[in-house]
N, C-alpha and C positions, 0 to 999 in steps of 0.2 A: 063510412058515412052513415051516420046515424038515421031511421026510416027509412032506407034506401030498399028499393026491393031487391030481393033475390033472384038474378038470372035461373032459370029455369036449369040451364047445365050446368051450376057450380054447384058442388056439392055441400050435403048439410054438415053441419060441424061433427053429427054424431056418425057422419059416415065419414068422415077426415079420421076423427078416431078412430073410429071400428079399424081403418087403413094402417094407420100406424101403429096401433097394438097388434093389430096381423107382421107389420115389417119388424116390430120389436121384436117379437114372437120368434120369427123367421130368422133374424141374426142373432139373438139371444137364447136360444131353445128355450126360453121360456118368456114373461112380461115379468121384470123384477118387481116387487111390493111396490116400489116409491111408485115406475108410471104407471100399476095399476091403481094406486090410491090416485094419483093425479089425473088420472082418466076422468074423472066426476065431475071435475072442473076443466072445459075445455078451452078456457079463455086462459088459464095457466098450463094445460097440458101440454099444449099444441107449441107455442112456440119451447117449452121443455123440452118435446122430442124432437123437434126440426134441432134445436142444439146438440142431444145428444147423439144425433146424425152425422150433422155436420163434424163434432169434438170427437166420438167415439166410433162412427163405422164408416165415414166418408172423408179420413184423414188427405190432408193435401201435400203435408210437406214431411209426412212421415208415415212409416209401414203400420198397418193391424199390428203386429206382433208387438212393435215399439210404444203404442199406442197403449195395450193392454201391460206391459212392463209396468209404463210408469201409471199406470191407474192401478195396478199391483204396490208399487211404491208406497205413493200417496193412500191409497186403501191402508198401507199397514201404519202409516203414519197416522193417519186419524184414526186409526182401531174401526176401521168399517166392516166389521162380521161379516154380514151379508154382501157389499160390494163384493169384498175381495173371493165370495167363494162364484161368482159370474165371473169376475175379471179375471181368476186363476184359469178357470175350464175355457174363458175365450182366447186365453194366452195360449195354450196347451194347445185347441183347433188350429191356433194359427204359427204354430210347429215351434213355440215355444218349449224347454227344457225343463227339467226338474230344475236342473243345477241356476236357470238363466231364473226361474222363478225366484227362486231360493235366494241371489243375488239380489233382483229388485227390493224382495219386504226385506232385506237386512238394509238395503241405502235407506230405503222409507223407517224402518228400525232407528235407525243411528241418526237418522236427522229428528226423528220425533226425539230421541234421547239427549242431543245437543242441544236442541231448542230450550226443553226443560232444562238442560243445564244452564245456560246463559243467560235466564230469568233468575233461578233460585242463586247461582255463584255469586250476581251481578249485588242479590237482596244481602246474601250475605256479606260482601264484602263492604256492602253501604250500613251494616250493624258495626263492622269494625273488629 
């Protein structure tokens, strides 16, 4: 509510931060670049990391380990340098394998690779 004043005990936006870059911190051994850059804005930071709570460290219908696979995947599918070297170390904490890593970035591999193919096969086959 727009001009509404601020209860006395809710806290300020820059201590909701300060809170969540401590719990990113805390589950991440570190605050990765994107939500320390996103920290300056807290009207986009804020519900950023309530999602990546929610999506990455407070899974409901599937394990940490499973969690970090496929964000392992999809990391290698989009060529995400930096994700995938937190996703890999959070997979490993949560007793993830060489081998089982190693399996995730080749699906996320092979699907980025199919994808490009079924764009360029589809252009060429529409040249004739």
């Amino acid at each position: 509510m727009a001009g509404a004043k601020k209860k006395a005990s809710e806290p300020t936006e820059e201590e909701i931060v300060k809170g969540l870059l401590k719990a990113i911190e805390k589950e991440f051994g570190e605050v990765p670049f994107v939500s320390n850059l996103l920290s300056s804005y807290p009207d986009i930071f804020i519900p950023y990391a309530n999602l990546t709570d929610r999506v990455l460290t407070s899974p409901r219908h599937m394990d940490k380990k499973s969690v970090e696979l496929a964000a392992i995947a999809a990391g290698s599918a989009l060529r995400g340098e930096h994700c995938l070297g937190v996703h890999i170390r959070q997979a490993r904490k949560f007793g993830a394998t060489k081998e089982e890593i190693m399996e995730a970035a080749m699906v996320g591999s092979f699907m980025a690779m199919t994808a490009a193919q079924s764009v360029v096969f589809r252009k060429i086959k529409d040249v004739g």
